[in-house]
N, C-alpha and C positions, 0 to 999 in steps of 0.2 A: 716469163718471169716467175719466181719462185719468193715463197715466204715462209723461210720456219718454223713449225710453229713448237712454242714450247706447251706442253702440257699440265694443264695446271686443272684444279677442281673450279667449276664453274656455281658460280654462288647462285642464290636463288631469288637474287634482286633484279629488278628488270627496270630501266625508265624508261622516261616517255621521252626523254631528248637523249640521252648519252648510256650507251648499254654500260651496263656495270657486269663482264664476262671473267672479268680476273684472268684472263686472258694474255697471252706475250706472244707475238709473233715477230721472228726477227728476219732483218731483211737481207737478201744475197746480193752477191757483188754485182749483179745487172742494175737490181733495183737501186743500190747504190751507188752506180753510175750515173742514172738518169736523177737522182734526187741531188746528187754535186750538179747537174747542170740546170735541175730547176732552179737550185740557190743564183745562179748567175745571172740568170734571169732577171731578178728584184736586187739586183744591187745597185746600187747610185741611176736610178732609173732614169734621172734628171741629166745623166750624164751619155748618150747614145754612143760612143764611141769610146769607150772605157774596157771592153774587153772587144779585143780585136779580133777573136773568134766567132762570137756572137755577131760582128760586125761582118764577117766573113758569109757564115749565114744567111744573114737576113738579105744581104747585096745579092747573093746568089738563089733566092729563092722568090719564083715568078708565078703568085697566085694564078694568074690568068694562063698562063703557059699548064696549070697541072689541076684543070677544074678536075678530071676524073680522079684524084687523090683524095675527093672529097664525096663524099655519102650525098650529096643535097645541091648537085650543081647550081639550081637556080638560086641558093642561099650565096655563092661566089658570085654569080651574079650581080645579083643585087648590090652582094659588098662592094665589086671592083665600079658601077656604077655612083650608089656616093660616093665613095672614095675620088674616084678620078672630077667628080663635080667640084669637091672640094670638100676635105676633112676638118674638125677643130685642129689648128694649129699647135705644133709641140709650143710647150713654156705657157699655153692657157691653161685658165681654169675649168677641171671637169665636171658639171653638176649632171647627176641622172635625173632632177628634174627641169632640167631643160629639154625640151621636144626635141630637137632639131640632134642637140646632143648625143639624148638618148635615144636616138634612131639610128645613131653611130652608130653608139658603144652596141647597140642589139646586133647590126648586122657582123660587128667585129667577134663578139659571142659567134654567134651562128659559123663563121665559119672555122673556128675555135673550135667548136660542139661539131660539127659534122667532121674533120681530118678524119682520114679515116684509121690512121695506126698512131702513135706517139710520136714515129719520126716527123708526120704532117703536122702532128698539132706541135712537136716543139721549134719545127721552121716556121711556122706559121706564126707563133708567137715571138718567135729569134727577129721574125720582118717586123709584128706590129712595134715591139720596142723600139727599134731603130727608125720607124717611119712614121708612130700612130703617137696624140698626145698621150702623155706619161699617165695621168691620171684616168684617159679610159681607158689606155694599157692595160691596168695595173685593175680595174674592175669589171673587163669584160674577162680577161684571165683568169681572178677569182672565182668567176662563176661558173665558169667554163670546168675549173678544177672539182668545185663541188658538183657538177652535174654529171660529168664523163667517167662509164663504169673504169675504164681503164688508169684512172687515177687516183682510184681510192687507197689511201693507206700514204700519200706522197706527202709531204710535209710542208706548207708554205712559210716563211719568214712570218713572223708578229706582224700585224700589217700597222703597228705605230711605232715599226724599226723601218717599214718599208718607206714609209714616209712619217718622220717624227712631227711634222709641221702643224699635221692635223689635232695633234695629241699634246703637245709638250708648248710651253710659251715660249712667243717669241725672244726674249730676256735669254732663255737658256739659248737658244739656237746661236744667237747674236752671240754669245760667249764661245759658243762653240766654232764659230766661224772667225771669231776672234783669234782662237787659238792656231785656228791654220792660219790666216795672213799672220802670226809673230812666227812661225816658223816652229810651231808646238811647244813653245818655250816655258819653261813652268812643270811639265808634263813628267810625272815618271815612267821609268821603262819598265815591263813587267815580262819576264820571258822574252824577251825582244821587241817586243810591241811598247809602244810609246801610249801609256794611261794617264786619263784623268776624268774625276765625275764632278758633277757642277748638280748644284742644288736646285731642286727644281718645287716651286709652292704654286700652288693652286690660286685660283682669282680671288678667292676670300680671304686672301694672306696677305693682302698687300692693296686690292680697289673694295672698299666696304660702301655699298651704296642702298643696300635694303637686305631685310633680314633674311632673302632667300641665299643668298651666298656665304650661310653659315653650312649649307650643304654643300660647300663646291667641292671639298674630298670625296664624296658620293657621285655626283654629277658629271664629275669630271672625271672619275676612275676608268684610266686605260681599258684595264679588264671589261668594263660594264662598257665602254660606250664600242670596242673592240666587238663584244659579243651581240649589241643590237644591231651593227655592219652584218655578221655575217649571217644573223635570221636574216637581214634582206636579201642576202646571195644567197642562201638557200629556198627562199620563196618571193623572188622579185614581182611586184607588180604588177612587171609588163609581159612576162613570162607564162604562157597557155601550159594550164595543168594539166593537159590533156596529151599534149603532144611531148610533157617531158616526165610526165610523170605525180608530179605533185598534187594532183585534183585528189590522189587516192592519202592523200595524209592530213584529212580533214583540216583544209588549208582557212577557207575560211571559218571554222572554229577557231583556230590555233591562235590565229592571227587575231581576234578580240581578246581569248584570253590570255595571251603572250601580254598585250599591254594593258588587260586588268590586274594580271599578276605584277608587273611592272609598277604600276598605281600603287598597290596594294603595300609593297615593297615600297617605295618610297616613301611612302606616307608612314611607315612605322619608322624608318630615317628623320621625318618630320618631327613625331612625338619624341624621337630621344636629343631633338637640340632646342627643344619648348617651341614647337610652331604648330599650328593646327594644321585642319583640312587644308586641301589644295586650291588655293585660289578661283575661282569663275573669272570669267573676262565678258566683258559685252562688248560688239564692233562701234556700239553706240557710245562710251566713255573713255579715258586714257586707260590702255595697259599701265598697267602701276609699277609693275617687273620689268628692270631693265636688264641688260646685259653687256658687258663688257668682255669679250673673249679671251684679247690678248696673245691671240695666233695671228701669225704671216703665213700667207701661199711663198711658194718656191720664189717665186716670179717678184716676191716684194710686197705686193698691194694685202691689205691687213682685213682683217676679217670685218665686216659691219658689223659698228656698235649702235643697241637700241638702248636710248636715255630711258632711267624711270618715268612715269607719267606719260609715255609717249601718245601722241594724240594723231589716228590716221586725219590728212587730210581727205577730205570724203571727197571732195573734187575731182582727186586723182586715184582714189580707189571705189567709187560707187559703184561702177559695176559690176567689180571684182567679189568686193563683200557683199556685195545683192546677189550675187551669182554662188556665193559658199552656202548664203543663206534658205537660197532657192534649194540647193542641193540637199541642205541637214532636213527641210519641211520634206521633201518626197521619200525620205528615210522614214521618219514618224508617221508621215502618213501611211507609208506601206504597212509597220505593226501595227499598227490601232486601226487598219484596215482589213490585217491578217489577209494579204497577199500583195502580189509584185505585180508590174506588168511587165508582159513582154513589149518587144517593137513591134510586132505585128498583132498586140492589144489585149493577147490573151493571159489570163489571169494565171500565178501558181502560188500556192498555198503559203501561207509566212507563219503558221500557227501552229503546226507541230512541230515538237523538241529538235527533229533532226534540221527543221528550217534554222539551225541557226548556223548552218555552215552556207547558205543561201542570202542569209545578213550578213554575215562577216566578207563574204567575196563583193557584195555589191557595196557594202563600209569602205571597202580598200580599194574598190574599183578596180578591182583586177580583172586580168583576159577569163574567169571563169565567172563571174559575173554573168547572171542570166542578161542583165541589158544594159551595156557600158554607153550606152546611146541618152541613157535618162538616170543613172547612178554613177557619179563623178568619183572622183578624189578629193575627197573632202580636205584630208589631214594633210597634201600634199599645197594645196591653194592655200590651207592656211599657215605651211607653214613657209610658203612664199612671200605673204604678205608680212607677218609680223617677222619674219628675218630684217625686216627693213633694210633689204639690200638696195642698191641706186639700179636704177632700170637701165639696161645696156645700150647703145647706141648700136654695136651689133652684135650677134650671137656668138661669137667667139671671145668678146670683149666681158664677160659677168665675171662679176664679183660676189658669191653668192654669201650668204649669211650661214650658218654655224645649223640653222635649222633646215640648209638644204644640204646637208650631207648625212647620210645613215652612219657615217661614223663622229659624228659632231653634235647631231640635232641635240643627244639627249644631255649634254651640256648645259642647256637651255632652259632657264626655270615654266618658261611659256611653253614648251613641248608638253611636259606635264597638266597646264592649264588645256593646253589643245584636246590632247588625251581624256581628259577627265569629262568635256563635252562630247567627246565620241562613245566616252565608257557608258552616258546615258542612255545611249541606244541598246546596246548591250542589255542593260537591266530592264528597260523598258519591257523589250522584249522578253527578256525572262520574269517579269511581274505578270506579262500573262498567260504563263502557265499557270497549275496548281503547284500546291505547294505538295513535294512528298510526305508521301503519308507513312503512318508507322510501319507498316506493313513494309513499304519500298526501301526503306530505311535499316529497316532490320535485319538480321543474319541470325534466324531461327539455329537453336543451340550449341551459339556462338555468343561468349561472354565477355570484357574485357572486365578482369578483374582486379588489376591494380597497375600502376606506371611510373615508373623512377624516372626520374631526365637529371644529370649531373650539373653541377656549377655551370651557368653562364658567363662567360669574362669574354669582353673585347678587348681590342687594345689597336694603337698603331704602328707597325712597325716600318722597315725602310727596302723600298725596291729600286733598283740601278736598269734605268733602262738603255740598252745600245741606242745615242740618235747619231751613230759617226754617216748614216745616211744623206744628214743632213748639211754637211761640208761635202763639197767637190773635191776630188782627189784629182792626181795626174794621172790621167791615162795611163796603161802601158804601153811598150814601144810595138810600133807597128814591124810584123812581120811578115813573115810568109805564111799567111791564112788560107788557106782554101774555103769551098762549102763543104768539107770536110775534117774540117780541124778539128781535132779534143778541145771540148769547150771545159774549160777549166776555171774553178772559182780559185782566186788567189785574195787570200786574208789583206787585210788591208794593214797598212803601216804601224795605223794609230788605231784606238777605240776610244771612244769619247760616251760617258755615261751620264744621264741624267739621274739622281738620285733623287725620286719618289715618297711621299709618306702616303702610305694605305692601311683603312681599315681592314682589319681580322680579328680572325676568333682563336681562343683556345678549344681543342676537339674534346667533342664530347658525346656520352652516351645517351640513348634511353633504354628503359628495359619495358616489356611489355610483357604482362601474364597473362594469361588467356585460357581458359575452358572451355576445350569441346567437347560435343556429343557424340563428334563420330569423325572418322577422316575427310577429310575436305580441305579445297583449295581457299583459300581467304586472301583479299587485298586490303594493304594496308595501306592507308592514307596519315600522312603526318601536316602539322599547319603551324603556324605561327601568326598571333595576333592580338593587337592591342585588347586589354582588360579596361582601363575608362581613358578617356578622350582628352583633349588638350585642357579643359580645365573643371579634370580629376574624378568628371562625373563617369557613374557606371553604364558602359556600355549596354545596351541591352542587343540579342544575338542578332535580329530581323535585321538590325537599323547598322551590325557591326562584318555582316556575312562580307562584304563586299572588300574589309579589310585584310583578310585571313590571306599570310602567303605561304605555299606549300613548299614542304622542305623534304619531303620521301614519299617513296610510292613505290610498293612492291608487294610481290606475290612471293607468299609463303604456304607450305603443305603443312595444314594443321592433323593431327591427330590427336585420339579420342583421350580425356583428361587434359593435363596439364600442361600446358604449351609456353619456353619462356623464348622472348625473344629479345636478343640482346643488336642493338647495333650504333652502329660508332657515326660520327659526322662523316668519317671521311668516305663512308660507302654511300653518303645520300645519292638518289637518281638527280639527274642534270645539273650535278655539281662537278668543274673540273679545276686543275692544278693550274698554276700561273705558267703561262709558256717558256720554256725553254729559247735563250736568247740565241741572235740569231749567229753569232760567234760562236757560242757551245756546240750549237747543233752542226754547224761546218766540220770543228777540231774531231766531235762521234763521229761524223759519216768519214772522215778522212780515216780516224784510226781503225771505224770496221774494214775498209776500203783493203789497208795495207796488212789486215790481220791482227791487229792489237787489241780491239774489243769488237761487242757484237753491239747491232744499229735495234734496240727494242721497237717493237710498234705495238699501239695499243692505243687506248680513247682518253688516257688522263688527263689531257691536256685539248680532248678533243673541241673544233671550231666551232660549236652546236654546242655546247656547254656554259653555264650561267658560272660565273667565276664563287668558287666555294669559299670564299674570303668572304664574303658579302651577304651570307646567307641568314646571318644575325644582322638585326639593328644597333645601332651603337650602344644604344642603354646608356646609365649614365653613370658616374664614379661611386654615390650611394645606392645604385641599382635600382632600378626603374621594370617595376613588371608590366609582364607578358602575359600572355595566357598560351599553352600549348593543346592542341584537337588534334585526338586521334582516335580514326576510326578502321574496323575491317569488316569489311563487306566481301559478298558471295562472290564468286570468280564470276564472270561473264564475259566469255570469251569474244575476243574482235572479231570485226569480218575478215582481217588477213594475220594468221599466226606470228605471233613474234620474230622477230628475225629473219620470216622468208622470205628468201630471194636476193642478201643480201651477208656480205662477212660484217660481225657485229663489234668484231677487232679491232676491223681497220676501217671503219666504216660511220656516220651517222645515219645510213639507209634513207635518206632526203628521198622522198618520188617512192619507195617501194610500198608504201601503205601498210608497214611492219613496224612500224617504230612504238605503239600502243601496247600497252598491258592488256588491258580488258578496252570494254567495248562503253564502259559509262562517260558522262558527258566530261568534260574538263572541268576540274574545279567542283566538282560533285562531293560531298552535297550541300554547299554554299553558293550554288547556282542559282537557284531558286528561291522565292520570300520561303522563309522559316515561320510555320508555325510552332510556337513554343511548348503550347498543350501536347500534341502528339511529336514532336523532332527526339527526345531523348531517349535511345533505347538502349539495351547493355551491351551492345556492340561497338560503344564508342565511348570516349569521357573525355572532358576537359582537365587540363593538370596546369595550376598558376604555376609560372617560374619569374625568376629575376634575373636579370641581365645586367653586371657589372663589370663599367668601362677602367678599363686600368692603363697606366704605366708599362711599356714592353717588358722594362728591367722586372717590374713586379709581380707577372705575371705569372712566375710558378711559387710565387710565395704563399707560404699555408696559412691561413686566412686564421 
């Protein structure tokens, strides 16, 4: 397989999630062969028998007949042993915090992950469609796609076109399936295709039950709850960081501060619709926050709803919540103990800086956890219980709640409450370090000498998502299939759109001056964060670090004097473009296909990307400030060079230990308590800005 690449000047921004390479590589007619048949893959996935090539495939291809096609025989093994006991049934529901489940979907991965060329993993996945439930279809493959070198650069569908059920309310669906039983009536034709988009409002547009659901366009943004799905598939769980890679991308760091930055971030969402800090919850009182979802599974049965005030009955979860609570005390105790235990009793340190990728694996109870025997899953038990889903009568039979699915949870105003008790451990831990000192702080002659940041304006504008996934279509007609038939994606009749309101931003700059003494490498760190609190009082920095969400991080080659550095939004690190629908992306790959245009690859849109819509808080129509921090500090080079080992293209380098700038902690230097006598040195400044919410129509008008 081959990929062209075009030649472009490589800029000197680097992130920590999404390379910014300015980069284009385009792809050849192999590549875009196999990327028309990954799309056939995820189409009507609810429908097994819809393309009769695929169907051809999967009938003729006999796991157990070709164990030597696969790298990890006894990973076949194992599979064809659950399997032949008994799988989850196609038309259930698929939750990965089900045990039994996610022992599946693992083994279904595994041998996904081991095929040993393309042709095995895409027969291999051509059977699980046709044979394995739709929903761990559709997430043992995901991960399988982010993890296997030989599929980097391949492009998956939106996974809330792959299945809209999760993502879009019922109301719209129910219209949309409306429109196929009247026979598409109503529908305009657009180039041939039969169109029409149906309106689609969010849960605070229509059930108002407490003031947490004046955030449900935040909450519930595609984009945002699309992109905490796929940090799970890129760092599952249940997933050994050893054996794939991920132990070397400072997993458990990432993973606290991924959802302290998420905290952080919402909670400046919070200040621009008047609500304070984030709720606390005690298992001892009613949760106050209820939830109403407003989604259907495929199958019909509707999401669980938790009434405000809910009050557990403790009869029926004491031991559940004595068991979370047992778990959060041997957290606490380990920092204010400053060490861990092993299972075989022996002690390892929890008090040095680098211990806190040794807290965050045993926080998430993940396979790299020094002792998954006495450090649980905290946030997974809890978010079992307040899902308030009904307990199963059997394992194939759940109905799971909104808070057990990584692409649903963060819907959820109690996810945020859940979080916000895990985030204590976090700080805990970083309260007992020192604080840095000026010294550490500093970038000996290295000045920042002044800083412009341009108008802030949000606004909301309107996005059309494809859910035609979501109506069953007819089959095509059965032919003469072989296990070797052109697997062919053929456009569907109709497209049926849900129209979306989302927040965005108008793009904007800052500029930054800088004086130095001498040529040198310097990292630059940019933030965003409230200036005073829900009711108007001033922040002070100690008691505000924990707020600050980072918006840029990049390495620049300063030289001696005068240094200006200009840069726009749209180059910030781990910000990416809204995905290309999955309609668009068929009609590219057909026309590079036949010669008409070329198929670009690149990361703008990359799965490991924080949706760059979102990057500002709303702020409000008379503009509501901010405060922006930036700092640049000494280079300090990682333990694994940037990019090695890995194309930064086509790639989010997930597992190669290359994905970092430098070597400093995440979130640095509001990691740590702030002392305020020594913290401010001329390497860094604060700059107030305002942020005003507008009108889409208004928004290029001259103020």
């Amino acid at each position: 397989m081959k990929l062209i690449l075009l030649a472009c000047l490589v800029a000197v921004t680097y992130g920590a999630s999404v390379p910014h390479t300015h980069q284009v590589k385009y792809a050849d007619k192999e590549f875009l062969e196999k990327q028309e048949d990954i799309f056939a893959l995820f189409r009507h996935i609810y429908q097994p028998e819809y393309n009769q090539a695929l169907v051809a495939y999967a009938k003729a291809w006999d796991i157990k007949a070709h164990k030597d096609a696969y790298t990890k025989k006894e990973a076949v093994e194992e599979f064809i042993e659950l399997y032949e006991h008994g799988f989850l049934p196609k038309g259930e529901v698929f939750s990965v915090f089900d045990e039994k489940q996610r022992e599946q979907a693992i083994a279904l991965f595994h041998i996904l992950f081991y095929a040993k060329d393309f042709d095995t993993f895409y027969r291999t996945a051509a059977w699980a469609r046709y044979y394995v439930n739709e929903g761990m279809f559709v997430y043992a493959t995901t991960v399988a796609f982010t993890h296997r070198d030989d599929l980097q650069g391949y492009i998956l569908p939106p996974l809330y076109e792959i299945y809209p059920f999760y993502f879009i309310n019922s109301e719209v669906i129910t219209k949309a399936r409306q429109y196929k039983m009247q026979g598409y009536h109503g529908m305009k034709e657009v180039e041939g295709v039969k169109t029409v988009v149906i309106n689609h409002n969010y849960t605070g547009s229509n059930i108002y039950t407490n003031p947490e659901q004046k955030l449900s366009y935040f909450t519930e943004d595609i984009g945002l709850n699309s992109y905490y799905y796929y940090f799970h598939t890129d760092y599952p769980f249940w997933m050994g960081g050893k054996e794939f890679g991920i132990v070397n991308d400072r997993r458990g760091e990432l993973y606290l501060y991924e959802h302290q930055q998420l905290l952080a971030r919402y909670y400046l969402e919070r200040l621009s619709n008047g609500l304070g800090h984030i709720p606390e919850f005690t298992w001892e009182k009613p949760i106050r926050t209820g939830y109403y979802p407003q989604l259907s599974y495929y199958n019909g049965h509707a999401f669980p709803v938790r009434e405000d005030h809910h009050l557990f009955n403790k009869e029926d979860h004491y031991h559940d919540i004595e068991m979370i609570e047992e778990y959060e005390h041997r957290i606490i105790d380990a920092i204010d103990l400053g060490y861990v235990v092993l299972p075989n009793g022996e002690h390892v340190d929890l008090t040095k800086p680098e211990s806190i990728e040794i807290l965050g694996n045993m926080i998430q109870g993940n396979e790299d956890s020094v002792n998954t025997r006495y450090y649980k899953y905290i946030a997974m038990f809890a978010k079992m219980i307040l899902g308030t889903s009904v307990e199963a009568v059997e394992y194939h039979k759940v109905i799971p709640s909104v808070l057990e699915h990584f692409e649903t949870c963060l819907r959820d105003p109690v996810f945020y409450q859940i979080y916000r008790r895990i985030a204590h451990f976090y700080y805990q831990f970083k309260d007992h370090l020192p604080s840095y000192t000026h010294e550490e702080l500093s970038f000996p002659g290295v000045k920042i000498d002044e800083v412009e940041v341009d108008k802030l304006v949000t606004f909301f504008d309107k996005y059309d998502v494809d859910v035609t996934n979501a109506i069953d279509m007819e089959p095509e007609p059965a032919g003469k299939h072989t296990k070797d038939s052109k697997i062919e994606y053929k456009p569907d009749p109709v497209v049926i759109k849900a129209r979306t309101t989302r927040l965005n931003h108008k793009p904007f700059n800052y500029k930054l001056t800088i004086t130095s003494e001498k040529a040198t490498k310097g990292v630059v760190r940019a933030f965003i964060g409230p200036k005073f609190n829900e009711y108007g009082a001033h922040y002070h920095l100690s008691e505000n670090r924990e707020n600050f969400y980072e918006l840029d991080h990049f390495l620049y080659d300063l030289v001696p004097g005068k240094n200006v550095i200009n840069r726009n939004s749209v180059d910030f690190y781990g910000f990416v473009n809204d995905r290309t629908t999955y309609y668009e992306l068929y009609k590219k790959v057909m026309l590079a296909i036949t010669g008409d245009g070329k198929f670009p690859l690149d990361q703008s849109e990359a799965h490991c990307g924080f949706p760059a819509r979102l990057m500002l808080p709303k702020g409000t129509k008379g503009g509501m400030e901010f405060q922006m921090f930036f700092i640049i500090s000494e280079y300090k080079a990682p333990a694994v060079p940037l990019y090695k080992g890995y194309d930064p293209v086509v790639s989010c380098g997930v597992g190669s230990g290359a994905r970092y700038i430098d070597a400093l902690p995440f979130g640095y230097p509001f990691d740590r308590k702030i002392d305020e006598t020594t913290f401010y040195t001329e390497n860094m400044v604060f700059e107030d800005v305002v942020i005003f919410h507008k009108r889409e129509t208004d928004v290029n008008v001259v103020a």
